[in-house]
C-alpha positions as CSV (number, residue, x, y, z in Angstrom):
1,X,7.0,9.1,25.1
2,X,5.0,9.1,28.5
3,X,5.3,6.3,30.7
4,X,2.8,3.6,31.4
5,X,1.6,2.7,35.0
6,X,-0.4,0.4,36.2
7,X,-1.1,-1.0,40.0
8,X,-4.6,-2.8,41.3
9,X,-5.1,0.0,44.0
10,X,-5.4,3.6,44.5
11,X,-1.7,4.7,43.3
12,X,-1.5,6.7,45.6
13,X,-1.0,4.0,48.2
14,X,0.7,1.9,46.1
15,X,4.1,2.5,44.1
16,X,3.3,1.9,40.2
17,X,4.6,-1.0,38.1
18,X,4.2,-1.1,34.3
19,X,1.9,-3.5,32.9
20,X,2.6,-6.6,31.5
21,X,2.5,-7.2,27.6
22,X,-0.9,-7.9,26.6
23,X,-2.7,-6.6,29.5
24,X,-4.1,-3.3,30.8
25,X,-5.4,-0.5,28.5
26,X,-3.2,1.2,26.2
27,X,-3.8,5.4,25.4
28,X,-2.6,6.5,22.0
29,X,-1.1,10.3,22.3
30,X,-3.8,11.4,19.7
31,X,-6.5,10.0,21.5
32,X,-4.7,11.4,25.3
33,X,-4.6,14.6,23.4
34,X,-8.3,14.3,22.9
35,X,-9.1,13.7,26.9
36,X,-6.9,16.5,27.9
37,X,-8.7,18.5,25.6
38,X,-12.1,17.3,26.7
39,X,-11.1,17.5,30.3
40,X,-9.7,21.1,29.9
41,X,-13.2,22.7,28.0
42,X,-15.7,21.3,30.6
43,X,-13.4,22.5,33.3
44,X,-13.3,18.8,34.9
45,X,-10.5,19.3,38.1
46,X,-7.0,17.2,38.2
47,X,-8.3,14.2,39.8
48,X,-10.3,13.1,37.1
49,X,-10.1,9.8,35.7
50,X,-11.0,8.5,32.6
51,X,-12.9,5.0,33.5
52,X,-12.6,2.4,30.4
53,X,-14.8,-0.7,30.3
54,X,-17.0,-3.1,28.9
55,X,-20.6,-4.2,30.1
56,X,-23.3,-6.9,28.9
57,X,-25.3,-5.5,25.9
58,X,-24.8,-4.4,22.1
59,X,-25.4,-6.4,18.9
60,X,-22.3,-8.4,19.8
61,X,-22.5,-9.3,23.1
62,X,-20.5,-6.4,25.0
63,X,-19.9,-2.9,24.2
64,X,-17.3,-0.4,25.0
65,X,-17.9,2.2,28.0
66,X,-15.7,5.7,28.3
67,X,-16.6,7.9,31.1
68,X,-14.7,10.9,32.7
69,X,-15.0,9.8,36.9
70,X,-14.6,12.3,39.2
71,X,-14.6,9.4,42.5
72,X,-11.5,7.8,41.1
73,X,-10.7,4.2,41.3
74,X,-11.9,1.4,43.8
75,X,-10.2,-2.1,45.2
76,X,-12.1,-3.7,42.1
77,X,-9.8,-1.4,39.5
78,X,-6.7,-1.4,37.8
79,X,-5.1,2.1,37.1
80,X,-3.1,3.5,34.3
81,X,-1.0,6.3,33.6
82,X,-0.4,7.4,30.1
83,X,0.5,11.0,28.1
84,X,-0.5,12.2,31.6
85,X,-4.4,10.8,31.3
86,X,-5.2,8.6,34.3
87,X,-7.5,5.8,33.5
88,X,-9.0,3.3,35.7
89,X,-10.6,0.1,34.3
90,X,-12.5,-2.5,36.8
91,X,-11.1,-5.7,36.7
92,X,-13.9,-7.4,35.2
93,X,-13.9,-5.2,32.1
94,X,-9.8,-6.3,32.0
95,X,-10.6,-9.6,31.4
96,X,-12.0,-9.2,28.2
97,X,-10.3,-5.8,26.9
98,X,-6.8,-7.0,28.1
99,X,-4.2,-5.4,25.4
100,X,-6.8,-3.2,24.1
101,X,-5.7,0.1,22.5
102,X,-8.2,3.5,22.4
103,X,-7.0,5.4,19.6
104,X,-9.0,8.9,18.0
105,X,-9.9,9.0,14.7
106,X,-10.1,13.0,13.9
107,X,-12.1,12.8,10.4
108,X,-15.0,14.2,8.9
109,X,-16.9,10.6,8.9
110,X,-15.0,9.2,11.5
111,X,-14.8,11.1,14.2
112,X,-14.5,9.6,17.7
113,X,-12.9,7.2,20.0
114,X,-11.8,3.6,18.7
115,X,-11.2,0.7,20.8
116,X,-8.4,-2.0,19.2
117,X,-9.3,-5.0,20.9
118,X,-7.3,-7.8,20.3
119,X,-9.4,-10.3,22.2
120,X,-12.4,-9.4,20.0
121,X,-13.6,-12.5,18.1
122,X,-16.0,-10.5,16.4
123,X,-17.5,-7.0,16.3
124,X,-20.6,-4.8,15.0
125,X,-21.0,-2.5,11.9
126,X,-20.3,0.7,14.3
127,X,-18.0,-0.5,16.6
128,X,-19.2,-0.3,20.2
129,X,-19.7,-4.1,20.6
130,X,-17.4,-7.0,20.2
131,X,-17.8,-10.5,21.1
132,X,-15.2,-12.5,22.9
């Protein structure tokens, strides 16, 4: 089982605490498997983070955002270490996805990233917005 890190500034500068229950981003293996994999065809380099969010918009009031980021995180993120994927997420976006798992779903049908959020009250018919 890989470790889970998590600090509010570059890591670099800062040693790494784990996070506490409830908060920060959580990476499934299947769906760390999935980045690597990503990361590895379109020849991204080993600084790249994966940056996890949420912004205004969807049917439900915020949807999900997943973006490989080349920059790396800024004073206003958190950072994660997990089944050796980093991931930054901006503090903002933490707020509201706190505790929220991304998983992969590998099916015919199904086939993509899934966010668990537990402090969804409410989400759309596709998944990509939630409500809190």
């Amino acid at each position: 089982m890989s470790e889970t890190k998590s600090t509010d500034q570059n890591p670099a500068a800062t040693p790494a605490a784990a996070p506490k229950p409830g908060r920060g981003v959580h990476l499934t293996e299947r769906a760390a498997k999935e980045i690597l994999r990503v990361i590895a065809e379109q020849k991204f380099d080993g600084t790249t983070w994966v940056r996890i969010g949420a912004k205004g918009g969807g049917c439900s009031g915020f949807t999900y955002v997943l973006d490989f980021d080349q920059n790396g995180p800024t004073e206003f993120d958190l950072t994660f270490e997990q089944h050796g994927v980093h991931l930054v997420v901006d503090k903002k976006s933490e707020f509201f996805m706190g505790g929220t798992t991304l998983d992969f779903n590998d099916g015919l049908l199904d086939r993509g990233f899934v966010f668990k959020n537990p402090q969804a009250t409410g989400t759309c018919g596709c998944g990509t917005s939630f409500s809190a």
